[in-house]
C-alpha positions in Angstrom: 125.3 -54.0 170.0 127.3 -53.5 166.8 128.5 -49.9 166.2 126.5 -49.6 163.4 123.1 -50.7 164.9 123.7 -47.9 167.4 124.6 -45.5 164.7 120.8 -46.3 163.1 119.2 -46.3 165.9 120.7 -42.5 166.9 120.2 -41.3 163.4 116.4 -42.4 164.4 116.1 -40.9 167.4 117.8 -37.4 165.9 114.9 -37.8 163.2 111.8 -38.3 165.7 113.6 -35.6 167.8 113.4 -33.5 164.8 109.8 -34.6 163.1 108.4 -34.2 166.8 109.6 -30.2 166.8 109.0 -29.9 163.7 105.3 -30.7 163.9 105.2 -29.0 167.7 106.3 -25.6 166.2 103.4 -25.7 163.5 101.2 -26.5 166.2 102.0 -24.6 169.2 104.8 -22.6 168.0 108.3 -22.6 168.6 108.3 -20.2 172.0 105.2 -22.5 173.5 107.0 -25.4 172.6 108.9 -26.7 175.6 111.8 -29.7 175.1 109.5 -31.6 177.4 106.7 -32.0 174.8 109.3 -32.3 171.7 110.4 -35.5 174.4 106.9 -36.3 175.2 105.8 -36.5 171.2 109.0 -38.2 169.9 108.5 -40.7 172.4 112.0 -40.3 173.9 113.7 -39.9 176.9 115.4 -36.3 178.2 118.8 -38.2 178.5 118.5 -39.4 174.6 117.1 -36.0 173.8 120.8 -34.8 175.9 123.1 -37.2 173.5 122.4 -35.3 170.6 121.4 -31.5 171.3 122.7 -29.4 174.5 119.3 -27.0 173.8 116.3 -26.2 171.9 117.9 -23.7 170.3 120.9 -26.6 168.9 118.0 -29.1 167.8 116.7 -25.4 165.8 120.2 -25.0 164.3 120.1 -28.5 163.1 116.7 -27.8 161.4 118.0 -25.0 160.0 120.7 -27.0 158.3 118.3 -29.0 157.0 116.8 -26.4 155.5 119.8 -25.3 153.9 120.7 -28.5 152.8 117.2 -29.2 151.0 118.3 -26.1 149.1 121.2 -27.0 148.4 120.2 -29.9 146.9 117.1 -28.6 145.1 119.1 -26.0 142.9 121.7 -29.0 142.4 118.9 -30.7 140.3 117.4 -27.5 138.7 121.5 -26.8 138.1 121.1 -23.5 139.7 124.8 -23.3 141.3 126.5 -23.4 137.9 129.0 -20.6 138.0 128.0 -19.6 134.9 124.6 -18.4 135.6 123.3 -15.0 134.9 120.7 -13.2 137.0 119.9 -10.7 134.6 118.1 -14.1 132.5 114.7 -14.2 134.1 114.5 -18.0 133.0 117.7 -18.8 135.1 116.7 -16.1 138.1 113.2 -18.0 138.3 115.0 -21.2 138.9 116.8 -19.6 141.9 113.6 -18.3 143.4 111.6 -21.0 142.3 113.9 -23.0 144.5 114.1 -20.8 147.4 110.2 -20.6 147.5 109.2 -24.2 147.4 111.8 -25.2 150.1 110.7 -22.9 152.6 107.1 -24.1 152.1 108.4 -27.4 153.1 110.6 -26.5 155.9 107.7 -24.0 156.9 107.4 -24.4 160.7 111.4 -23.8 161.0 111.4 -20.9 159.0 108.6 -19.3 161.4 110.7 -21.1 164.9 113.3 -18.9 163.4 112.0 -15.8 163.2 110.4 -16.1 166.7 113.4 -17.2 168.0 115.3 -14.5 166.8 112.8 -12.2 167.9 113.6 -13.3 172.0 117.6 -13.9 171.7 120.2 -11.8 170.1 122.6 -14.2 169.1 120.2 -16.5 167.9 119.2 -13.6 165.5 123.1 -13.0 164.9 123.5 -17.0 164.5 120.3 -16.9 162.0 121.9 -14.6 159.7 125.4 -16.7 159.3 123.2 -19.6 158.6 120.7 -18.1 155.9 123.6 -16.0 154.4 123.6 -14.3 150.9 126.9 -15.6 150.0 125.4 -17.4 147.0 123.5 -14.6 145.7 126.0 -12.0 146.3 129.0 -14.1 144.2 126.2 -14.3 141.5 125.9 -10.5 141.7 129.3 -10.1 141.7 129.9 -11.6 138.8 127.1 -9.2 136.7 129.1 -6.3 137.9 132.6 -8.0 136.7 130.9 -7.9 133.3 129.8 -4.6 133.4 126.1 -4.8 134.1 125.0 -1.4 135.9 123.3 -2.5 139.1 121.2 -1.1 141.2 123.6 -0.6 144.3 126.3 -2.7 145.9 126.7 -6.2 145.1 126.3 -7.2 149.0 123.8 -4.4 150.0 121.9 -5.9 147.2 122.2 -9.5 148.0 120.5 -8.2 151.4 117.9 -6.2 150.0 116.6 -9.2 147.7 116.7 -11.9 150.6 115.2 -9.6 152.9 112.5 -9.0 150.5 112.5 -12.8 149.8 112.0 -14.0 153.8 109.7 -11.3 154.5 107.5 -11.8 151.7 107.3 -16.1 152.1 106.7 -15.2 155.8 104.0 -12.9 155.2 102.0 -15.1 152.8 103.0 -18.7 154.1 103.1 -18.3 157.7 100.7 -15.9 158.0 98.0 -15.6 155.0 98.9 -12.2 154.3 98.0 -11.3 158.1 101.3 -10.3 159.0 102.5 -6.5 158.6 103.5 -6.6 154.9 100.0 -8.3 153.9 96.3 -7.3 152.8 92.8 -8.1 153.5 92.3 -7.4 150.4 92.7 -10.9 148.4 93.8 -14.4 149.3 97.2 -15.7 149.6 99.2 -15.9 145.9 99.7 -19.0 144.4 103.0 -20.9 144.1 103.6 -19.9 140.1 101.9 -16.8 141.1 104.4 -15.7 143.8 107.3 -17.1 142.2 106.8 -15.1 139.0 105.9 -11.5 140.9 109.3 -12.0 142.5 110.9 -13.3 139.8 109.8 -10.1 137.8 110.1 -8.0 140.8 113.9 -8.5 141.4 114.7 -9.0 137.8 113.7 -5.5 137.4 115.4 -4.4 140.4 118.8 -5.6 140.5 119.5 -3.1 137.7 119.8 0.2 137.6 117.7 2.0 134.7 
């Protein structure tokens, strides 16, 4: 076998490995998800599943990375990692959340493994936190305050206020239908445009101090 067959045929098996947890975490979850089943659905054997991840929480990391990459590559094609962008424009601050929002819908049985990960393992919760950092946002508000805009606290204590706000809010409504501490009874989930432009309003009014 040429090295490049094998080199498709692990890149398949990493992809079943990860479409298989991937649709056991929206079923079961990620704690009642054992790497037996995630073997057992991708149709693969426990020494394959070995070759590529030492754990379950390594084949999570990788998901993770996924997610970060669909981002990545999302505000790529909206252009939302231009230097040059200003978050006190509510066009180009919609882009950024518009972006966040729809690619945690998509990557929304990782996003909830995560957080019940984290809630079970300390340094998974530690490891989480590097992964889904605020670097991006942060250097964004950075910039506003080199140019003299008055916001409403410290650039990086900010960046963590507005993410925070950002994951708990997608978690509440996406994961859980507004079941979740956070949530209300009292109507049905929000829409995409509709959650994307409370937000968008939300922190566009908040990142500066009045």
């Amino acid at each position: 076998m040429t090295g490049s067959i094998r080199r498709a045929k692990a890149e398949q098996t990493v992809l079943a490995l990860k479409a298989a947890a991937r649709r056991l975490f929206a079923e079961r979850g990620y704690l009642n998800t054992k790497i037996t089943d995630i073997l057992a659905e991708a149709g693969r054997s426990a020494g394959v599943f070995y070759d590529h991840f030492a754990s379950k929480e390594e084949l999570l990391a990788a998901l993770i990375a996924d997610f970060r990459a669909d981002a990545a590559e999302r505000a790529a094609a909206m252009d939302c990692a231009a230097d040059e962008h200003d978050l006190s424009d509510r066009a180009q601050l919609r882009a950024h959340i518009e972006v966040f929002w729809h690619t945690y819908t998509a990557h929304l049985p990782v996003m909830v493994a995560m957080f019940q990960a984290s809630m079970v393992d300390g340094e998974l919760t530690a490891g989480f936190g590097e992964w889904l950092n605020t670097t991006m946002l942060h250097q964004h508000l950075e910039q506003l305050d080199k140019r003299g805009v008055h916001l409403a606290g410290d650039p990086a204590l900010l960046a963590s206020a507005v993410s925070s706000m950002l994951l708990q809010f997608a978690y509440v409504w996406l994961a859980t239908g507004g079941r979740a501490p956070g949530g209300t009874t009292a109507r049905s989930a929000p829409s995409a445009d509709e959650a994307i432009d409370m937000l968008t309003s939300l922190v566009h009014n908040g990142i500066v101090a009045h």
